[in-house]
C-alpha positions as CSV (number, residue, x, y, z in Angstrom):
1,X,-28.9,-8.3,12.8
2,X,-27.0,-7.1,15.6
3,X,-25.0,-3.9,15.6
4,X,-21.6,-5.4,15.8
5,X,-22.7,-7.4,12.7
6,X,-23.9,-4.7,10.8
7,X,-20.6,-3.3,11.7
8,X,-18.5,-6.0,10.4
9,X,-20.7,-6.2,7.3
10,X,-19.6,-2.6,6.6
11,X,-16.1,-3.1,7.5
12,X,-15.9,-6.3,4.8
13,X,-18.2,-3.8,2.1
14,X,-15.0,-1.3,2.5
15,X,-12.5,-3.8,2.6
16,X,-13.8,-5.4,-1.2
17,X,-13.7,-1.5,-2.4
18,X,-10.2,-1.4,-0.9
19,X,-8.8,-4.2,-2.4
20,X,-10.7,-4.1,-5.7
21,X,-9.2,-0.5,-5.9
22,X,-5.6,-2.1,-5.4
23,X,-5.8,-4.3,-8.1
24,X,-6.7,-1.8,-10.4
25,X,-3.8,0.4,-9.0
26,X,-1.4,-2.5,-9.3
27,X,-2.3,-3.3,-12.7
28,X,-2.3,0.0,-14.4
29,X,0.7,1.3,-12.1
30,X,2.8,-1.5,-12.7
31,X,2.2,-1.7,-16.2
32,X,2.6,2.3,-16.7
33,X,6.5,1.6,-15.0
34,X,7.5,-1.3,-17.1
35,X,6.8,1.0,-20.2
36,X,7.9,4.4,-19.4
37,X,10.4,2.6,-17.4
38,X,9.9,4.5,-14.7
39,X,11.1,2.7,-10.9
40,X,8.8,5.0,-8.8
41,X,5.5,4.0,-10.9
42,X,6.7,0.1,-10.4
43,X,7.7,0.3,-6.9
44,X,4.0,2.1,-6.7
45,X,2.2,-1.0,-8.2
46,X,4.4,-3.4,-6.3
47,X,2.7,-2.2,-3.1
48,X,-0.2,-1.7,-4.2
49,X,-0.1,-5.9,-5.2
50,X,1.3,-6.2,-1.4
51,X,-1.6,-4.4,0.0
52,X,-4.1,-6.8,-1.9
53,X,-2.3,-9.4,0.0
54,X,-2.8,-7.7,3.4
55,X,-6.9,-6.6,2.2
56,X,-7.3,-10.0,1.4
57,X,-5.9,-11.2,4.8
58,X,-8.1,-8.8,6.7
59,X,-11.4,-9.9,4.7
60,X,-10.6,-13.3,6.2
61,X,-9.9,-12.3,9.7
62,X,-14.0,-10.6,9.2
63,X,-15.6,-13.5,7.8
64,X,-13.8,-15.7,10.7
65,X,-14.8,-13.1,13.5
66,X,-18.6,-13.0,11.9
67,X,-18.7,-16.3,11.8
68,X,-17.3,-16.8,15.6
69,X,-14.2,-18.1,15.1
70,X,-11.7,-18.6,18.1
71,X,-10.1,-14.8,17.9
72,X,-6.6,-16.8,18.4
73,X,-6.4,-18.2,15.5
74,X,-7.5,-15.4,13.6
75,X,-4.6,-13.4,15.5
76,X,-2.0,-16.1,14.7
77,X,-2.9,-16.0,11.0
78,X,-2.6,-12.0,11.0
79,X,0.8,-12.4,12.7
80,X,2.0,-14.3,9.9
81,X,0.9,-12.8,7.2
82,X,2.5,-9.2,8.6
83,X,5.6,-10.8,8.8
84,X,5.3,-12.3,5.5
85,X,4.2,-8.6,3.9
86,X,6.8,-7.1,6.1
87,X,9.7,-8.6,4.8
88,X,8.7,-8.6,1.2
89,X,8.2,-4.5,1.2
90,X,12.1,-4.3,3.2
91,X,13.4,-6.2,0.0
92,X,11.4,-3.7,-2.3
93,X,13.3,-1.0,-0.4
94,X,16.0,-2.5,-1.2
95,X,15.3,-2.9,-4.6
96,X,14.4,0.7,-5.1
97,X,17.2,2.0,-3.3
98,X,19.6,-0.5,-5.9
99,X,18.0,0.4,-8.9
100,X,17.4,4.2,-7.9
101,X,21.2,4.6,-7.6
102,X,22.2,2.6,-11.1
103,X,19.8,4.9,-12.7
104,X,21.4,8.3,-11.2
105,X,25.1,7.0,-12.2
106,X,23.5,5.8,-15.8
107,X,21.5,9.0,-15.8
108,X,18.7,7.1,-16.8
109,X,15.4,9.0,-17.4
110,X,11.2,7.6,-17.3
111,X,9.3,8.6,-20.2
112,X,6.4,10.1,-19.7
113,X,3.3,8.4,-18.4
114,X,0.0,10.1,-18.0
115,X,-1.8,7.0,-16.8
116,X,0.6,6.8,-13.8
117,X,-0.1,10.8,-12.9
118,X,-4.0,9.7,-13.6
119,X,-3.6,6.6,-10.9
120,X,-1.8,9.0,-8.6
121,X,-4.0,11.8,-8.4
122,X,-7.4,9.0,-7.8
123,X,-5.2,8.0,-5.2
124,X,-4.1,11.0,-3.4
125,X,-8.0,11.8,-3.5
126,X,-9.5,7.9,-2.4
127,X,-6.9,7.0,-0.3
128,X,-7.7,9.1,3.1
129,X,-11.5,8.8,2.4
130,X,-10.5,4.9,3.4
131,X,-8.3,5.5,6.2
132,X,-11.2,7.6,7.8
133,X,-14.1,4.9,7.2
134,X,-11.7,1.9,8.0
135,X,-10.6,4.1,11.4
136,X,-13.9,4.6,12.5
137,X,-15.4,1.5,11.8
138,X,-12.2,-0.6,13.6
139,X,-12.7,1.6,16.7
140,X,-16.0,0.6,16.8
141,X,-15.3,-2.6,16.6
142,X,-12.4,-3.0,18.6
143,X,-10.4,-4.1,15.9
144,X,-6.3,-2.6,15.7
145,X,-6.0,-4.7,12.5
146,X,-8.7,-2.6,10.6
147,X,-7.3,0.5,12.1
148,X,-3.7,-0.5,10.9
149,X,-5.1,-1.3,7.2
150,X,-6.4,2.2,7.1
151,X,-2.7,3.7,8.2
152,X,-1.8,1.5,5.1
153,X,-4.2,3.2,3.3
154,X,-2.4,6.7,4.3
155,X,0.9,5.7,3.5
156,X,-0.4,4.5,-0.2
157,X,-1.4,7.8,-0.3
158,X,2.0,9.5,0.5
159,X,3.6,7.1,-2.1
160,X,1.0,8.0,-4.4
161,X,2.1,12.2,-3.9
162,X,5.5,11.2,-4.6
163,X,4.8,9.4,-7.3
164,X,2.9,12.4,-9.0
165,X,5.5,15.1,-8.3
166,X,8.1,12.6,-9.5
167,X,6.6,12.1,-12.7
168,X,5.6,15.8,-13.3
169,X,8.7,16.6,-12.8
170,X,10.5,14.1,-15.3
171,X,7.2,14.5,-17.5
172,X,6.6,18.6,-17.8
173,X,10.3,20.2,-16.7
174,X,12.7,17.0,-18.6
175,X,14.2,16.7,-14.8
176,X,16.0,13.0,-15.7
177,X,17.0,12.6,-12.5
178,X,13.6,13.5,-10.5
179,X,12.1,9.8,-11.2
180,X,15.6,8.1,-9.3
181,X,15.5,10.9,-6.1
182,X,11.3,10.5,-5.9
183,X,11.7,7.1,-5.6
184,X,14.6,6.9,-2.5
185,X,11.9,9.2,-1.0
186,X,9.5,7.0,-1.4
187,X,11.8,4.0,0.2
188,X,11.1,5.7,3.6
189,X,7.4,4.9,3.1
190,X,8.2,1.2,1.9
191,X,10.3,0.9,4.7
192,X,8.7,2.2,7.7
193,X,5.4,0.2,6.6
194,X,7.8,-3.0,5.8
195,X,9.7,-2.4,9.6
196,X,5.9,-2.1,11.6
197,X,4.5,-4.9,9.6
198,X,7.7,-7.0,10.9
199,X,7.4,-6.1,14.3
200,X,3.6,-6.5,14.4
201,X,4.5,-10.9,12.6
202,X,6.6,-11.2,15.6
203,X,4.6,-9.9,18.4
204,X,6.3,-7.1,19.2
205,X,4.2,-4.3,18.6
206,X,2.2,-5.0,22.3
């Protein structure tokens, strides 16, 4: 086996971690929102499902480029499919943002959720452990895609600090409101990940 296949082998090993690891975040942050009703934990597993969509997408783009695909169609698919994530994380900001403020003027409050704060801290601690193996294996190979999925992986991890001080705030100190305010912080994450994924689906990132 070659060395640029052993490479891609590794980069497609961490990539089913990476994903496999986002389902499980999806699932039990998702599900931890709906019943504390907490917006930051679901805005959390929302991108969490949207970066399954963009691990999957990269796993394809390997298997194509290992099995010596034409490298434009492999590019034209990954265009589309960072538009496609793109503008599906702008309409969760916006969601966020719109719910966020309704829960401030209704002074709604998140119960507490411990398996949120549990997801949150594995993430904070995983998350730039990928970015650094996904960096260094996409610069050996060349590849900005895998370099760009680990800068994904850094921003989960951001979300996923705001997410914890969020919910130890409303959890431990009764803060109503700190649930809301984490979450329109963590709409400049969703954003500027939804905005580059955009440019990237429509070539404007060269």
């Amino acid at each position: 086996m070659t060395e640029t296949k052993q490479l891609i082998h590794k980069s497609l090993r961490i990539e089913y971690f990476s994903t496999a690891w986002m389902f499980f975040e999806f699932v039990v942050g998702f599900y931890s929102g709906l019943k504390a009703g907490s917006i930051l934990l679901i805005a959390f597993g929302l991108d969490s499902f949207l970066e399954i969509i963009s691990g999957s997408t990269l796993i394809w783009r390997l298997k194509k480029e290992a099995n010596g695909h034409e490298q434009a169609e492999i590019a034209a698919a990954e265009r589309r499919s960072s538009l496609i994530v793109g503008i599906i994380l702008l309409l969760l900001a916006v969601y966020v943002v719109a719910v966020s403020i309704f829960n401030l003027m209704t002074r709604q409050a998140a119960d507490r959720s411990l398996s949120g704060i549990a997801i949150a801290i594995a993430s904070v601690i995983l998350m730039p452990i990928l970015t650094i193996n996904k960096r260094r294996l996409g610069k050996a190979l060349q590849s900005d895609a895998l370099i760009e999925d680990g800068m994904c992986n850094i921003t989960c991890a951001y979300m996923a600090g705001t997410v914890l001080v969020g919910a130890i705030l409303t959890a431990w100190l009764g803060w109503w409101w700190a649930d809301s305010v984490a979450a329109l912080v963590l709409v400049y994450f969703i954003a500027s990940e939804g905005w580059e994924s955009v440019q990237t689906g429509l070539g404007h990132d060269d």
